[in-house]
C-alpha positions in Angstrom: 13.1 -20.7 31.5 14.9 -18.3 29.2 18.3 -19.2 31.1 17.6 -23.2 30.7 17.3 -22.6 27.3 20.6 -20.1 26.6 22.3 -22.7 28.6 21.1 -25.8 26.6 21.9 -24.0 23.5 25.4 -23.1 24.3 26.1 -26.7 25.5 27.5 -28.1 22.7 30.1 -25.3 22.0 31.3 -25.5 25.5 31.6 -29.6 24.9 33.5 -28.7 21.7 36.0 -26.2 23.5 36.6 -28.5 26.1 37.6 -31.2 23.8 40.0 -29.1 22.3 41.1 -27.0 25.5 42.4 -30.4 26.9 44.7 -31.3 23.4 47.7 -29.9 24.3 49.6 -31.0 21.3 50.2 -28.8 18.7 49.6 -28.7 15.0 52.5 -28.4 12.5 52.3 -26.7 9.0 54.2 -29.0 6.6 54.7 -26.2 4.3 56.7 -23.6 6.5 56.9 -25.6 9.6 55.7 -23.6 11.6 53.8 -24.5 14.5 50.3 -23.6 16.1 48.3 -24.1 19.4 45.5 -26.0 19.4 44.1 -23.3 21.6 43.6 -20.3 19.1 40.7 -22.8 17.0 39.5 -23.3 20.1 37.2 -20.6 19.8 36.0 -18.0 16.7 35.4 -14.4 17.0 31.6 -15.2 16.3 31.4 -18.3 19.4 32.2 -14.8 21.7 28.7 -13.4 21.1 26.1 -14.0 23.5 22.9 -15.7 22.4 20.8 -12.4 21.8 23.3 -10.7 20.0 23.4 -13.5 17.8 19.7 -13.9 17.5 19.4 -10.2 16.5 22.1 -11.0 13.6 20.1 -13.7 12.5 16.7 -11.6 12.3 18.6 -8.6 10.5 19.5 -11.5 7.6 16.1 -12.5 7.0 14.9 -10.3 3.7 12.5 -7.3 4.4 10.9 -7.1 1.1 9.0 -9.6 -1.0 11.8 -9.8 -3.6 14.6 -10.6 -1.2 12.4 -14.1 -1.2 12.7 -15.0 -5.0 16.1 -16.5 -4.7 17.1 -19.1 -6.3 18.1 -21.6 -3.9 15.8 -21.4 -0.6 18.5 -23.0 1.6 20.6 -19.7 1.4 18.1 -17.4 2.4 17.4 -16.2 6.1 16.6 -18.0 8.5 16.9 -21.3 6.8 20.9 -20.9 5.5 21.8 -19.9 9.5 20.1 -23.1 11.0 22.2 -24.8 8.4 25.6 -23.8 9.4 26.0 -26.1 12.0 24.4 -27.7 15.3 24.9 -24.7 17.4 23.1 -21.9 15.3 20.5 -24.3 14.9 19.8 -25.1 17.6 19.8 -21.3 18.5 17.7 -20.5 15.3 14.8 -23.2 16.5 14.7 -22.2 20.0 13.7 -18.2 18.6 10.1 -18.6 17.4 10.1 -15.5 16.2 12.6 -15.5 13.5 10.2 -17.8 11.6 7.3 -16.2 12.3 7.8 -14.0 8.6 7.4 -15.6 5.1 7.0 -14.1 2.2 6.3 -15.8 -1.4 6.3 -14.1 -4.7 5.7 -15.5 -8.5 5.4 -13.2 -10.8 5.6 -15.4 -14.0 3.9 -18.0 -12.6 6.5 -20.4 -13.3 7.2 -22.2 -10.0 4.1 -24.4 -7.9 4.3 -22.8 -4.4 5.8 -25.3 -1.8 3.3 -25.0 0.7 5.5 -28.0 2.7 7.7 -24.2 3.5 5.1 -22.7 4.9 3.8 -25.2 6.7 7.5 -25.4 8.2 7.4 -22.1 9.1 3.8 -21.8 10.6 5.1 -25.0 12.9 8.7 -23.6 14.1 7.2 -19.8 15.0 4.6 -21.8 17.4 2.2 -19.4 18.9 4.1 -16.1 17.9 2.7 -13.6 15.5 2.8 -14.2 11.6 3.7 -12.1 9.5 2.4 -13.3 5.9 2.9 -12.1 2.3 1.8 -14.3 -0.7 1.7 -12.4 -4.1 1.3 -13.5 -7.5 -0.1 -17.5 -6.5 -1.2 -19.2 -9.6 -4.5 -21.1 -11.0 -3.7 -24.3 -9.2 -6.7 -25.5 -7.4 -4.6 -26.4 -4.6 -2.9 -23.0 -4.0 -7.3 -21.9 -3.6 -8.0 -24.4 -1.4 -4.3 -24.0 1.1 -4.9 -20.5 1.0 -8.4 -20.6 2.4 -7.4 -23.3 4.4 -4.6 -20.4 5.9 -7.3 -17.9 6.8 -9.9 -20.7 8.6 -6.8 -22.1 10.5 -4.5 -19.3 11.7 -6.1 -16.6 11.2 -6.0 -16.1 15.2 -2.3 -15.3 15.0 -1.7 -13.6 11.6 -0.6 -9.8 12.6 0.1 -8.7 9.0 -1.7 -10.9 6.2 -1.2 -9.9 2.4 -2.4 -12.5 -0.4 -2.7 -11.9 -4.1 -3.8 -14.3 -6.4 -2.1 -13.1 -10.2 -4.4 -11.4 -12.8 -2.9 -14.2 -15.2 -4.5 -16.9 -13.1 -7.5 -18.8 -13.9 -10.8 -18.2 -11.6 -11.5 -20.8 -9.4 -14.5 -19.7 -7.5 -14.2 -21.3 -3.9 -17.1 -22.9 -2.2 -18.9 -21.1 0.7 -18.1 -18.1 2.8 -14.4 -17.7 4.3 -15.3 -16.0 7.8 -12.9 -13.5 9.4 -13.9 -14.0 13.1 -11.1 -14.2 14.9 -8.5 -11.4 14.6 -7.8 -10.0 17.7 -3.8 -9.9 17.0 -4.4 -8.6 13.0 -2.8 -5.0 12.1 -3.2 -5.0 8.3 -4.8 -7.2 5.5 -4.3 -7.0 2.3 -6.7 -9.7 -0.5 -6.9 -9.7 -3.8 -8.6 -12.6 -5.4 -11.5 -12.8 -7.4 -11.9 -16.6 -6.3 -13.4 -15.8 -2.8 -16.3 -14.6 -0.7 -15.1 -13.1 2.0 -17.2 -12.3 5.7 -15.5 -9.5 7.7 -16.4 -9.6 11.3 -14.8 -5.9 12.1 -16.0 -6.2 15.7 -13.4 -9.2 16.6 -10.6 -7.0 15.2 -9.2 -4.1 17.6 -6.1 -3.6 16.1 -7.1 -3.6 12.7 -5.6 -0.3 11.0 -5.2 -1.2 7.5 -7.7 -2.9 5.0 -7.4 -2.8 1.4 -9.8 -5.8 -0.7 -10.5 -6.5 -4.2 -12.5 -8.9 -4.3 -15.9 -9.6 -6.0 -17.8 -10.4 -3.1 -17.4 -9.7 0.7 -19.5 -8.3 3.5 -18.2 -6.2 6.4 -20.2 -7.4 9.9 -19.8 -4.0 12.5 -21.4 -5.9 15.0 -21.6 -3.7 18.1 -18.5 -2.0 17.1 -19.0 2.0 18.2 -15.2 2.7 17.2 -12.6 1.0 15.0 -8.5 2.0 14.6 -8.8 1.9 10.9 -6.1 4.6 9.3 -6.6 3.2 5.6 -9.1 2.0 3.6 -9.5 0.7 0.1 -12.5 -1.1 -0.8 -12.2 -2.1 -4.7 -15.2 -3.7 -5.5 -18.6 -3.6 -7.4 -20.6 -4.8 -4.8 -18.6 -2.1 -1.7 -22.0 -0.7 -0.5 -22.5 2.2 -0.1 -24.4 2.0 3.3 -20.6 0.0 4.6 -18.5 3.1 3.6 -20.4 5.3 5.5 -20.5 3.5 8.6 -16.4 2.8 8.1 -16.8 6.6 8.1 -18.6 7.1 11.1 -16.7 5.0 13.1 -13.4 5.4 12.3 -11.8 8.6 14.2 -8.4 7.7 12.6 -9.1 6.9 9.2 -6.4 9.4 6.9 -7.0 7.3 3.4 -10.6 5.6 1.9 -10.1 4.4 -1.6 -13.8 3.1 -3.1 -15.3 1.8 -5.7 -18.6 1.2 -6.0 -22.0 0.8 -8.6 -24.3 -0.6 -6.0 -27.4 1.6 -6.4 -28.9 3.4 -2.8 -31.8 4.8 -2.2 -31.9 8.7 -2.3 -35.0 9.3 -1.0 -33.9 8.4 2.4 -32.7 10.7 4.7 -29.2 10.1 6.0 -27.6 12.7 8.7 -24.3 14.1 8.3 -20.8 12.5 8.2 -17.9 14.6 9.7 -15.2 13.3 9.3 -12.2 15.7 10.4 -9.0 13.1 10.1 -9.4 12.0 6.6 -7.2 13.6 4.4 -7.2 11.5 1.0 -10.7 10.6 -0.4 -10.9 8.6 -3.9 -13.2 7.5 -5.3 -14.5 5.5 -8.4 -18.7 5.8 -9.4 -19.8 4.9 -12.9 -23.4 6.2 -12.1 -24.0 9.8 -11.3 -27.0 9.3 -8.6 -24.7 6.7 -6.7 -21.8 9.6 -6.6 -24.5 12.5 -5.7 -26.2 10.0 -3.1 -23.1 9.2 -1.6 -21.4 12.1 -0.7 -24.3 14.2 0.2 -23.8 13.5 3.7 -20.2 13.8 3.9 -18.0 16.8 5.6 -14.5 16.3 5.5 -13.1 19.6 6.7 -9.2 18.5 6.7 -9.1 16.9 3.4 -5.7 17.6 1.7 -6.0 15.3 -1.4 -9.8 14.4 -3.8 -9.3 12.0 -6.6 -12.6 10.9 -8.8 -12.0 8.5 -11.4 -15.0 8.9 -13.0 -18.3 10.5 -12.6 -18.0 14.0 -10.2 -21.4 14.5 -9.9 -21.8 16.6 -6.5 -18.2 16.8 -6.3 -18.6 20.9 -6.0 -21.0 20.2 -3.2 -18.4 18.1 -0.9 -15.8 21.1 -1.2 -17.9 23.7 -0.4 -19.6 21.6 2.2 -16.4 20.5 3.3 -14.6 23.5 3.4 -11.2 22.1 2.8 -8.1 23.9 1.8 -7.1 20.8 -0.8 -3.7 20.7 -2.1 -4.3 18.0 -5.0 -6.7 17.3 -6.7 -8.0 14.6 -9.9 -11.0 14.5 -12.3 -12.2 12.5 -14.9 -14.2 13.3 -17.5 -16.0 16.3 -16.6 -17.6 19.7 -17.6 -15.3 23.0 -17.5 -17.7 24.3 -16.4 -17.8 22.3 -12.7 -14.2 22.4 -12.6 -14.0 26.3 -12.7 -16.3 26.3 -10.0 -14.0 24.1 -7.8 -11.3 25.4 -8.4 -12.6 29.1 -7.5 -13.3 27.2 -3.7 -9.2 26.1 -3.8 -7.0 28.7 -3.5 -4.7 26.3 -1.7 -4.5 24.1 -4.4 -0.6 22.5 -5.6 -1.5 19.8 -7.5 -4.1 19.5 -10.2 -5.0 16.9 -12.9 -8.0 16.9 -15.3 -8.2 14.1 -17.6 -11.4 14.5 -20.2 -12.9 18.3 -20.2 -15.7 18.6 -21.9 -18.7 21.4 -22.1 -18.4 24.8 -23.8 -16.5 26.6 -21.4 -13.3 25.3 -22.0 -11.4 28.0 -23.3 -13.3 30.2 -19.9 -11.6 28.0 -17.6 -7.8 28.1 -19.6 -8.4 32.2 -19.4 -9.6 32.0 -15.9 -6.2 29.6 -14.4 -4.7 32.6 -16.4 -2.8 34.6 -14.2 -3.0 38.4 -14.4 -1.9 41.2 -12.0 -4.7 43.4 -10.3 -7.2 40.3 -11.2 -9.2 37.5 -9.2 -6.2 34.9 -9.5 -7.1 31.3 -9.5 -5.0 28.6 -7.6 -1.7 30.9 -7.4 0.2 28.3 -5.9 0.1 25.6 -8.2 3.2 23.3 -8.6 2.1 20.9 -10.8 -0.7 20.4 -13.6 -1.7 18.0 -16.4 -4.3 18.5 -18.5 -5.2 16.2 -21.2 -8.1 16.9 -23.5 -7.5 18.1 -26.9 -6.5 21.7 -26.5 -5.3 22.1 -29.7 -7.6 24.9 -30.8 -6.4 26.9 -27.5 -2.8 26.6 -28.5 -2.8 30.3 -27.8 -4.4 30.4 -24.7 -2.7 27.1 -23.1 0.6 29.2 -23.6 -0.3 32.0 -22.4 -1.8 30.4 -19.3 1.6 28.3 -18.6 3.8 31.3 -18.8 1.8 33.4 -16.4 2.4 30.6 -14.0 5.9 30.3 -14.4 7.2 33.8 -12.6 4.2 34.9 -10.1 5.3 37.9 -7.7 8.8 37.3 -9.5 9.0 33.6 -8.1 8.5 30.5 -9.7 5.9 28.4 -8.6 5.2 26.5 -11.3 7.0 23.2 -11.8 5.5 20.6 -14.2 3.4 20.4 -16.8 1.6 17.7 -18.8 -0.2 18.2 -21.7 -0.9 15.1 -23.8 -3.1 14.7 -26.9 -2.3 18.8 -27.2 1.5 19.4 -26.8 2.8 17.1 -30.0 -0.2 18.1 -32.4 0.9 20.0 -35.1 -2.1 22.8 -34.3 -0.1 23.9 -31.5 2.0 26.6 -33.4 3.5 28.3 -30.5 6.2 25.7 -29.7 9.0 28.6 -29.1 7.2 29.4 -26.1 7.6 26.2 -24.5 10.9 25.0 -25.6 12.0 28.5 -23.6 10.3 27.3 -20.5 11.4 23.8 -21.0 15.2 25.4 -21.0 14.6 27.7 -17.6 13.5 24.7 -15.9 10.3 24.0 -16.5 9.2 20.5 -17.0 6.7 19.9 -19.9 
């Protein structure tokens, strides 16, 4: 089959150079007068290339990246400007389904109405071979709703890699019904954003799912009889993610490195729910607005590997999950928190390179500046951090906040310390010892 087809392809180049191969006349240059052979047009540097060479060139020109499809003119982009240079390559461009199994959309002003006659182009040239589809930044039209859902109902049997985001800027056009995820047997990764759908996962009918990231306002995930999943990375960004769902995706995911939450969906903590270990995850965020949903949720969880913690709002139980866990952490974010807890932490970290604290609050501020103070023959806390931002008001610990930076910047006669961010603190005029940091700021020290 494959040979029938390399051989119908290169049929009208070998019609063409036997045209020419038969002119024996030559061709005169008026100009100079010079004479050439018919036979060195007969055939380019380029005609020399076998088929899958030339195929390969082809799939090399096609852009990787969503931008490399916001030209101007879509007749000179990949694979549309090589089917276009004449009947060979086109004929060799349609017979590779796979070169137009890839298309990619992008609109960030919203200026242009997405020509879904393209896609539709594309989806019939790649026939039965695996799409790979990225649609950012659609726009309010009605239309661009209904295609899209249209898209996932239809093909979403050979989609490999599926991406869609619906702009911010667009109007809300809430579809009709449930769009049902059922058959994904070939699907890798999907990305959705679009606060115009409700959205039924059936995880079960898709094996080689590894990557799921939603944000949307409504959507259920269907395990089925699903024991084990392949998922590596997670992001759930939603108020209605419940909190019963994450914990199965926890169970039942071996593999998972990265879960990304958010959720205000109360649970029930009077039930009893047995312990989570978890031992390939190494980035946990997550976003909780009410302090019994945060304390409820992670009570089961042991994540003994965990490298990086990020809470973007309430940490209540936070303390709990690192001890619990057991972790050697080497970054990690709070929000809005008490000193207090944060000390605590940090006392369990002595691994830690990276750490951020937006929003302290409690008494024992100026306790937790002293104690991230550095001093030989004492209990030191997180010697080996790289990087730190802090950003309360720490005006009234000018002092302090100075003192603590500078221990960090030579430990044991080496500098660990490299950045340092202090906003609502380091431009207030309260902060009298600015000598100290403008000396840092010359030996390296980024502030």
């Amino acid at each position: 089959m494959e040979k029938r087809r390399r051989l119908e392809c290169e049929q009208p180049v070998r019609r063409k150079e036997g045209i020419l191969s038969r002119s024996k006349s030559p061709i005169s240059n008026s100009e100079n007068g010079t004479q050439y052979s018919q036979e060195r047009f007969s055939t380019s540097p380029i005609r020399t290339l076998v088929p899958e060479i030339l195929i390969e060139i082809f799939v090399l020109a096609v852009p990787r990246d969503v931008e490399g499809w916001l030209a101007p003119e879509w007749n000179r982009m990949a694979p549309n400007n090589v089917a276009a240079v004449c009947r060979y390559w086109r004929d060799l461009a349609l017979s590779h389904s796979a070169l137009w199994a890839t298309f990619k959309y992008s609109d960030v002003d919203l200026l242009r109405h997405f020509s879904w006659d393209k896609l539709s182009l594309f989806l019939a040239r790649s026939r039965r071979t695996p799409l790979n589809l990225t649609l950012y930044d659609l726009n309010s039209e009605d239309k661009d709703h209904s295609e899209v859902a249209s898209l996932l109902r239809n093909h979403q049997h050979r989609c490999k890699h599926l991406s869609i985001r619906f702009s911010w800027r667009a109007i809300i056009h809430m579809l009709e019904g449930i769009v049902e995820l059922k058959n994904m047997s070939l699907l890798e990764s999907l990305h959705i954003e679009w606060v115009g759908i409700n959205v039924r996962i059936r995880l079960q009918h898709a094996p080689s799912l590894t990557v799921l990231h939603l944000a949307i306002p409504k959507y259920t995930l269907d395990f089925g009889d699903a024991t084990v999943l392949k998922l590596t990375d997670i992001t759930l960004d939603a108020d209605s993610t419940a909190v019963d769902d994450c914990w199965s995706l926890l169970r039942i995911c071996p593999a998972l490195i990265n879960f990304h939450v958010i959720t205000r969906v109360r649970v029930n903590a009077d039930v009893y729910h047995e312990d989570i270990f978890n031992s390939s995850l190494i980035s946990f965020r997550l976003f909780s607005v009410q302090s019994s949903v945060t304390q409820c949720f992670l009570q089961p969880l042991h994540f003994p590997n965990l490298k990086h913690l990020y809470f973007d709002y309430d940490n209540s139980g936070v303390h709990g999950l690192v001890s619990r866990s057991r972790c050697r952490l080497e970054s990690f974010h709070l929000n809005d928190t008490d000193a207090n807890q944060v000390t605590r932490c940090l006392e369990l970290l002595p691994n830690l390179k990276c750490l951020t604290v937006n929003g302290i609050k409690g008494i024992a501020v100026r306790d937790m500046i002293l104690r991230l103070t550095l001093r030989s023959g004492e209990q030191q806390l997180c010697p080996s951090l790289k990087t730190m931002a802090l950003t309360p008001d720490l005006c009234q610990y000018a002092g302090e906040v100075a003192a603590m930076i500078t221990s960090r910047w030579y430990v044991d006669g080496t500098r660990h310390l490299e950045k340092v961010s202090l906003d609502n603190c380091y431009h207030a005029s309260e902060l009298h010892d600015m000598s100290v940091f403008s000396r840092l700021r010359e030996e390296g020290l980024q502030i």
